[in-house]
N, C-alpha and C positions, 0 to 999 in steps of 0.2 A: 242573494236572497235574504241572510242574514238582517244586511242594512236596509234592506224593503221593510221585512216587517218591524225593526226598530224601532223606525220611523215614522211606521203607522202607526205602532202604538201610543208615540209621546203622541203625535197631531191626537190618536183620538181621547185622548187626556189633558188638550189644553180647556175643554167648557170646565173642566174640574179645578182651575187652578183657584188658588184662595190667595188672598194679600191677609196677613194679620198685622195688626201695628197697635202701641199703646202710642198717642199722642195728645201732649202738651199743648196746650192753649195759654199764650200771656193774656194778662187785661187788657180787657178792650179790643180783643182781636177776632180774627177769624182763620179759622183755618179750610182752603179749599182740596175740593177731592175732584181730578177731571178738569181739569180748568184748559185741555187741548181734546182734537177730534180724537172721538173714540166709540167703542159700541156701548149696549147696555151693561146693566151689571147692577146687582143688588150688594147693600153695604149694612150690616146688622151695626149697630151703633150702643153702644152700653156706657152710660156717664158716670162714672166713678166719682163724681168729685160732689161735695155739698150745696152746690148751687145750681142751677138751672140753664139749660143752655138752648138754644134755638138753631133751627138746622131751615134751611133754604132749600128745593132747589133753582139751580142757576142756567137755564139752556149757552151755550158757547156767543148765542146772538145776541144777548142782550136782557136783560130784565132779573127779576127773580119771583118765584112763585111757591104756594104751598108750606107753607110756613107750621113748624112745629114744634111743639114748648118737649122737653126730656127732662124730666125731672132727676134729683139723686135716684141713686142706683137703679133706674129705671132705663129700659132698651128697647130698640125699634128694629125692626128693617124696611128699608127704604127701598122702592123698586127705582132704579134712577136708569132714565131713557136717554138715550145714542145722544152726542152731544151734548152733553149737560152735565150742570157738576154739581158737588151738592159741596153747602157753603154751613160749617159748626162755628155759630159764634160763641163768643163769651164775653159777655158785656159785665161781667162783674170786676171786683178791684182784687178778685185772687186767682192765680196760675189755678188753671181746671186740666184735668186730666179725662180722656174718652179710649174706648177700645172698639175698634174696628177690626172686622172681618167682614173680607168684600170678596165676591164670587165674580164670575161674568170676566169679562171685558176688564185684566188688571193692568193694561197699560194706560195707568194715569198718569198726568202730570199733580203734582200737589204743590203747596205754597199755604204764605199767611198773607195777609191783608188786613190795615191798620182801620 
């Protein structure tokens, strides 16, 4: 009976789960969030660094949409839907740094892309 209710309680504690992460952006890069099948999940996004960065997002099939400018120390949340990833560049010629905290659905895959 013990391991019954354990077990319910972590399942009814996985919508609450959070990823936090400080991450590094080289120049001219991007860094993706989701880039494999997964559900929803929103990603509060805070740009730590002096330049300006652009966020995507990217559906798993192809393209990219919705495009938005984050200035310094300025932050968003992003509702990002089932399949889709969301894509932080950094187009400038210094290492930028962002802080994420994402809800929802935290089995992503992540990666860079030049």
């Amino acid at each position: 009976m013990f391991i019954v209710l354990v077990s319910l309680f972590f399942t009814s504690c996985l919508p609450f789960q959070t990823l936090n992460s400080t991450t590094y952006i080289k120049p001219k890069e991007s860094f993706l969030l989701g880039i494999n099948a997964h559900g929803k999940f929103l990603a509060k996004v805070t740009n730590t660094s002096f330049t300006p960065i652009t966020i995507w997002k990217c559906p798993t099939s192809g393209g990219k949409h919705s495009p938005v400018t984050l200035n310094q120390s300025a932050t968003i949340k992003v509702k990002v839907e089932k399949n889709t990833a969301l894509q932080i560049e950094n187009d400038s010629e210094e290492q930028i740094s962002i802080q994420l905290k994402v809800r929802g659905d935290i089995g992503l895959s992540m990666g860079y892309q030049k």
